[in-house]
C-alpha positions in Angstrom: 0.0 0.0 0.0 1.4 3.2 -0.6 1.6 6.6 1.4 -0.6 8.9 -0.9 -3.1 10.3 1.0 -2.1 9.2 4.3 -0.9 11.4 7.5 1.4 14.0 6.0 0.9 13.2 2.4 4.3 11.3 2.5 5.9 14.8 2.4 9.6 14.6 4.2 9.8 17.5 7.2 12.9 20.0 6.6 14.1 21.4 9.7 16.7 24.3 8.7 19.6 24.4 10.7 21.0 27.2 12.6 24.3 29.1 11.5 27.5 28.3 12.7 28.0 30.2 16.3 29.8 33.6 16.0 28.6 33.7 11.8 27.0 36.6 12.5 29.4 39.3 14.6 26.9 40.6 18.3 27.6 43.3 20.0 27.7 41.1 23.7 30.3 44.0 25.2 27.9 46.7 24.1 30.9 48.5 22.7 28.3 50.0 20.3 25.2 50.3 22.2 25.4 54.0 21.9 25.4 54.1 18.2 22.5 51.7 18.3 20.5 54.0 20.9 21.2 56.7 18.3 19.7 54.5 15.6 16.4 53.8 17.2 15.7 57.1 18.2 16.3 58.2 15.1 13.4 55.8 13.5 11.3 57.1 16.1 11.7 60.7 15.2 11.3 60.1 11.8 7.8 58.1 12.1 9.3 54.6 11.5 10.8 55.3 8.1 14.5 54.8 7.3 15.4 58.1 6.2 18.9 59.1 5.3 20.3 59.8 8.4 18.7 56.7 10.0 21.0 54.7 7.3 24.0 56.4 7.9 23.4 55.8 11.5 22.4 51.9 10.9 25.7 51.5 8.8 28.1 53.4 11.0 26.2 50.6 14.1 27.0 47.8 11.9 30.5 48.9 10.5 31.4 49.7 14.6 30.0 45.6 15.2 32.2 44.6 12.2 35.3 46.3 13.4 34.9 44.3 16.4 34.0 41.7 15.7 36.5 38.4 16.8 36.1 35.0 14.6 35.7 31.7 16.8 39.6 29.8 17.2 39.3 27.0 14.9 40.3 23.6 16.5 41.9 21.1 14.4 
């Protein structure tokens, strides 16, 4: 008997995995909280849109968090 039809339709379930740790470079120090502070309360003063100087504020959080940032030792 076959599974067409049944439970699940005989579709297989994907379950994505997670990037590898330290992929993507966090600010856990908060070494550039205050440019992110600056950010926000820049979106808020412009309604919730991204204007201008909200980018050039997002880019200068995200270059700071870059600069920063420390890849995981590789073990061999």
């Amino acid at each position: 008997m076959s599974s067409f039809g049944g439970p699940g339709g005989g579709q297989k379930i994907y379950k994505p995995s997670p990037p590898e740790r330290g992929s993507f470079p966090l600010d856990h120090d908060g070494e550039c909280k205050s440019l992110m502070i600056s950010y926000l309360q820049c979106i808020r003063q412009h309604r919730g849109t991204n204007d201008n100087d909200c980018r050039h504020l997002s880019k200068s959080y995200l270059s700071c968090r870059m600069e920063r940032y420390v890849p995981p030792a590789l073990f061999y």
